[in-house]
C-alpha positions in Angstrom: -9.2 -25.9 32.1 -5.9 -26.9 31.3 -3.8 -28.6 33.7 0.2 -29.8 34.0 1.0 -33.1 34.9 4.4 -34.1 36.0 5.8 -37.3 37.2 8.4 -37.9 40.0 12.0 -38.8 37.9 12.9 -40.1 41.2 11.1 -41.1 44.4 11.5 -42.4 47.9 8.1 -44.0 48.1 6.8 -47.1 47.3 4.5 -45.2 44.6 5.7 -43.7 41.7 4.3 -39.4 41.9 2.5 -37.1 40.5 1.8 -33.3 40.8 -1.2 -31.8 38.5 -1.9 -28.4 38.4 -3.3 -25.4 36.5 -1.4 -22.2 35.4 -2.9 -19.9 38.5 -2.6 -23.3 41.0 -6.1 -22.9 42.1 -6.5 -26.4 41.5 -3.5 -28.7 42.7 -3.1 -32.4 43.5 0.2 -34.1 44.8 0.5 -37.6 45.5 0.3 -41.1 44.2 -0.1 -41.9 40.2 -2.4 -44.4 39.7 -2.3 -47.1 36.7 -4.8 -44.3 34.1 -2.3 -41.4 34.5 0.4 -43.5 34.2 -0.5 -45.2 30.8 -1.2 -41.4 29.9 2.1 -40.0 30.5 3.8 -42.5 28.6 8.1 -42.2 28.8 7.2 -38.3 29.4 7.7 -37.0 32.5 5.7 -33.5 31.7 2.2 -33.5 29.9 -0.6 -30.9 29.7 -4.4 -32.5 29.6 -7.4 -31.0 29.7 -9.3 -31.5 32.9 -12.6 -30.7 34.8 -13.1 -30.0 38.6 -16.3 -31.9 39.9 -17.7 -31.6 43.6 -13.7 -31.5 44.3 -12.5 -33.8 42.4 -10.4 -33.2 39.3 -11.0 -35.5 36.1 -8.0 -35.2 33.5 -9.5 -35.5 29.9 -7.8 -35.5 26.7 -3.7 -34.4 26.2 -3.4 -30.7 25.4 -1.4 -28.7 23.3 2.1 -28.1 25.2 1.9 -24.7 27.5 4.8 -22.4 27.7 4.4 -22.2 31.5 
């Protein structure tokens, strides 16, 4: 599965953000970035990654090829 990744530009929390998702939003996670997604993302606000859904829990993989949605 494919999955977006998008960081907060701007935030009120102590946190920086992040919202991942897939294309039909089946999957969806919004909350705190930790230091892996982070170093991930880079100076790029918008990523795609691969990612796999275990017992809940969603793994992000490799980066993806950019997604035109």
């Amino acid at each position: 599965m494919i999955v977006k990744v998008q960081t907060s530009l701007l935030t009120s929390e102590e946190f920086p953000q992040v919202m991942v998702y897939n294309k039909s939003q089946k999957y969806m996670y919004q909350g705190h970035s930790n230091k892996e997604v982070a170093k991930a993302m880079g100076d790029e606000p918008k990523k795609f990654f691969y990612a796999k859904v275990i017992k809940g829990n969603m793994y992000l993989k490799e980066e993806a090829p950019w997604q035109d949605w």
